[in-house]
Each structure stands twice: as C-alpha cells, then as structure tokens.
C-alpha positions in Angstrom: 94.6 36.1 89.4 91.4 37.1 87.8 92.4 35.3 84.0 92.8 31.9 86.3 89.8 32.2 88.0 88.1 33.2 84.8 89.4 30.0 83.2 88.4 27.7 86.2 85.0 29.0 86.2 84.6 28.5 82.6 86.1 25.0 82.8 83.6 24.5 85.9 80.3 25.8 83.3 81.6 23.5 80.9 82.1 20.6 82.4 78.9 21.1 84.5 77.0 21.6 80.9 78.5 18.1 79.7 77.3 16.4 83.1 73.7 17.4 82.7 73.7 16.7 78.7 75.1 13.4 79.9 72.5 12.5 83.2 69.4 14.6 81.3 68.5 11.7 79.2 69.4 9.1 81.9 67.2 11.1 84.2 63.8 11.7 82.1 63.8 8.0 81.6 64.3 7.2 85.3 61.1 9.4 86.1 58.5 7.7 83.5 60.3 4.3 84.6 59.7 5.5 87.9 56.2 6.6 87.6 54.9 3.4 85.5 56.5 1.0 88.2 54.9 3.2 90.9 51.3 3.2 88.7 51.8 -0.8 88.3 52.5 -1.0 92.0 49.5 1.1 93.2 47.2 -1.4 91.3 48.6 -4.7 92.2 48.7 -3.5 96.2 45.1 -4.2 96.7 45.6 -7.8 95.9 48.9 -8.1 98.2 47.3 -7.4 100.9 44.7 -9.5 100.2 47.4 -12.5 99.7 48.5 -11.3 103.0 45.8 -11.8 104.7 45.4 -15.2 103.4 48.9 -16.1 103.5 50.6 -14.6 106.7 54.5 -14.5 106.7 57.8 -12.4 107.1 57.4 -10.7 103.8 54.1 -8.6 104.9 56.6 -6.6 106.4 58.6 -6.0 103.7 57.5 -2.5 101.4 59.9 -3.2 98.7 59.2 -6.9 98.1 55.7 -6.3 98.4 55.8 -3.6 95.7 57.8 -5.8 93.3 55.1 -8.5 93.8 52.4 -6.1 92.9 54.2 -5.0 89.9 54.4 -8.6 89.0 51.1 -9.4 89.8 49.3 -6.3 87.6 51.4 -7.2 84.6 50.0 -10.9 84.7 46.8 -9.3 84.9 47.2 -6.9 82.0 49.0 -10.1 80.0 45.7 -12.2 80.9 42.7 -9.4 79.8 44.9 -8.3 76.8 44.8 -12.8 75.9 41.5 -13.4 77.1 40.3 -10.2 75.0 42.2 -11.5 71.8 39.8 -14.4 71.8 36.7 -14.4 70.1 34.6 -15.1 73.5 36.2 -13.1 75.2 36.0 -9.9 72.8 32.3 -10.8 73.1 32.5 -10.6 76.2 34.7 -6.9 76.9 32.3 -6.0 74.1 29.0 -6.6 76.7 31.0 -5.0 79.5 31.3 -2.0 77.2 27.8 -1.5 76.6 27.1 -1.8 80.1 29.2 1.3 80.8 28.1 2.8 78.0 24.7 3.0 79.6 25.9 4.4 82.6 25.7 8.7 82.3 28.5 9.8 83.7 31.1 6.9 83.5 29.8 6.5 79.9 31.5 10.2 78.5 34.6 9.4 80.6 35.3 6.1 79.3 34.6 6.3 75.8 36.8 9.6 75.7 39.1 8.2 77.2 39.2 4.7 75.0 38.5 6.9 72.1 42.4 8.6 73.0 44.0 5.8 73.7 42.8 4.3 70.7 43.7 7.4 68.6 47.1 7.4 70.6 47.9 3.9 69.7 46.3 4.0 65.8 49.0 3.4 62.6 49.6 6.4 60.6 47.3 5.3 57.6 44.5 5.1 60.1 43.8 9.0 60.0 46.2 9.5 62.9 48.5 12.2 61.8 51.4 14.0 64.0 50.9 18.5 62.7 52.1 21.1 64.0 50.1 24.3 64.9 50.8 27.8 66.3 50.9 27.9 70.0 51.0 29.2 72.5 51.9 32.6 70.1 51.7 32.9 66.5 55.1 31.8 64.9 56.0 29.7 67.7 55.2 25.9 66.5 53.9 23.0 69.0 53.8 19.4 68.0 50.6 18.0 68.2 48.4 14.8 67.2 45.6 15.3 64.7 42.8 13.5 66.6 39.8 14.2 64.3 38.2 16.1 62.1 35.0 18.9 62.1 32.5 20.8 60.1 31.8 24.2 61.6 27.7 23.5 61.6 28.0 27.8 60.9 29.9 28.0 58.1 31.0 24.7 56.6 34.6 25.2 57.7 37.3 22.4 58.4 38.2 22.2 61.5 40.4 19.6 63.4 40.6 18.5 66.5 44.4 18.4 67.7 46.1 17.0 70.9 48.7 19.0 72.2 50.8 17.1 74.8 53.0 18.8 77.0 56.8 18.3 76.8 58.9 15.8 79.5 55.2 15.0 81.1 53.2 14.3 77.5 50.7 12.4 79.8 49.0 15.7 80.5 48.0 18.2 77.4 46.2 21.2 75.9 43.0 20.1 73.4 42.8 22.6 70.7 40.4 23.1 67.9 41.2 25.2 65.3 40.8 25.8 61.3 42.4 22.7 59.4 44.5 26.0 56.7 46.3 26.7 60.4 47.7 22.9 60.8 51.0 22.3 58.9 51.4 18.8 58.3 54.8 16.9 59.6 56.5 13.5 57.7 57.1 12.5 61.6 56.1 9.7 63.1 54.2 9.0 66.2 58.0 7.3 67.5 59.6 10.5 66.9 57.2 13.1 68.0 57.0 11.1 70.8 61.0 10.8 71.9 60.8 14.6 70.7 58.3 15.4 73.9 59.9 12.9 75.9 63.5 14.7 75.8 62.3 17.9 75.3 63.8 18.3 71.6 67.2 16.6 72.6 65.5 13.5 70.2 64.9 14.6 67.4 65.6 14.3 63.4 67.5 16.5 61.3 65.0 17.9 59.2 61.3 19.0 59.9 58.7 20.7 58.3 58.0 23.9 59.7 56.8 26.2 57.2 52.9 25.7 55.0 53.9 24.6 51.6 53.4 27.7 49.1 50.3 27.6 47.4 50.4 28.0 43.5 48.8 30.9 41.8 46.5 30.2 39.3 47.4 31.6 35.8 
C-alpha cells in the first residue's frame, strides 16, 4: 500500500511541477498585460466620461466596453504626442513645456528624474547604458542591475557608479545603489535579456554569463 501511494504522490509532485513550469510563463505575462491595459484604461476613463456626458447612450452602462474605449482612446493619444513631438514644431514646442516645469520646485526634481530614467532605460548600449552585476543583497550573491551613471567621490577622487537595481517579476519598482565602479562586474547582456531575465525570474535567460571579475595581471 505505502510503495503505491508513494508512487501516486510522486507522479502527483511531478506532474504538478510540469503544470506550473508550463502556466508560470503564461501567467507573468498575463499580469504586466494586465497591469498595462488597466494603466491605459485608468487614463483614457477621464475622457469617457466626458464623451458620455456629451453623447448619452446604452453603452455608459457598460464597464467593459467603456474600458476598451479608454484603452483605445490613450493609445491614440500616446500615437499623436509621440507624432506631433517627432516634428520640428512640435519638439519646439514639448521643449517650452519642459522648461516650464523645469521652473517649477518640486515638480521640476520629479520630472526630470524621472525623464532622466526613462531615457536611461530606453538608451542603446553604445550610449553609456550598460547592464553589471553587483553584490547584493550579501556579498557573493550577484543582482543584475543597469549602470545609470557615473561619479567622482568629491573626498577621495574615487569612481563611483550609480546602478539601478530592479526587482525580479515586478522590475517597475527597484533598489538605487551607489557603490565603487572595482565592485561592478561588467555583463555582454543586453538590455532584451536582462530584461526577460527579471521578467521570468531567471527562467529567460542565456546559457552563459559573466559572473566572476576578470583576473587582473600582475606586473612583472
């Protein structure tokens, strides 16, 4: 009796195993899908209502069409700045609404932080933008982050660098670390990879890495 129910628990584990290797994926991109549609539809809601007010009908009542018309309605929005901003006028102009905020004390430091990431986030690797790896949250235990800039320590004229360190399965929340630039180890990966490496917690990720600081020489 016990060898049988031995075997049916360990065919229960296993196949239990193989469902949740096969749904994990399936499910971590269900929740960002999820949460953009939701972020898209939170935006565009404003301006349903407002349509609603204007233009009374059946389909006020209706939460899911209205949410799939405020999805629609912020990505034509996002479509139109990102054209209007490709022009030369209108470039000019995003470029005077900039300054205006820039004025502005508190909005100013949020906004150009934050434009500053996004823009680091979205930078090609031969603009600076590099993908390391640095000890944390113990020593000998690696985290992938994204070199974000570069420092002088005004006391002692050391490198330092600034690195991102986004957190696994929810990378849209991280850790902001400074720290010498001899403690970084540099990575051949790619913002693509380290980014499906977060995204599926490891599960994405390429067969070789490199993990270990390249031996220094020793003079003769």
């Amino acid at each position: 009796m016990k060898p049988v129910l031995s075997r049916l628990l360990r065919g229960l584990q296993r196949n239990i195993l193989a469902g949740l290797i096969t749904i994990g994926p399936l499910f971590v991109t269900w929740l960002i899908f999820s949460w953009v549609l939701e972020s898209l539809a939170k935006a565009g809601l404003p301006v349903v209502h407002m349509l609603n007010a204007v233009v009374p009908g059946e389909w006020a009542g209706q939460p899911g069409l209205q949410s799939a018309l405020a999805v629609v309605l912020t990505l034509v929005v996002l479509y139109a700045v990102g054209l209007v901003t490709s022009l030369v006028i209108g470039r000019q102009i995003f470029n005077l609404f900039e300054a205006v905020l820039e004025r502005l004390p508190f909005v100013a430091k949020v906004y150009t932080s934050v434009r500053q990431l996004l823009d680091t986030m979205m930078a090609k690797k031969d603009t600076g933008q590099r993908v390391v790896l640095i000890d944390f949250p113990v020593e000998g235990q690696k985290s992938i982050g994204f070199l974000t800039r570069t420092m002088t320590d005004s006391t002692t004229g050391r490198a330092l660098a600034a690195v991102l360190l986004p957190n696994a399965i929810n990378p849209t929340s991280a850790f902001l670390q400074v720290l010498p630039m001899e403690r970084i180890t540099e990575t051949d990966l790619t913002m693509e990879q380290a980014m499906s490496m977060l995204l599926t917690g490891g599960a994405v990720a390429p067969e070789t890495i490199r993990f270990s600081q390249p031996a220094i020489p020793k003079p003769d």
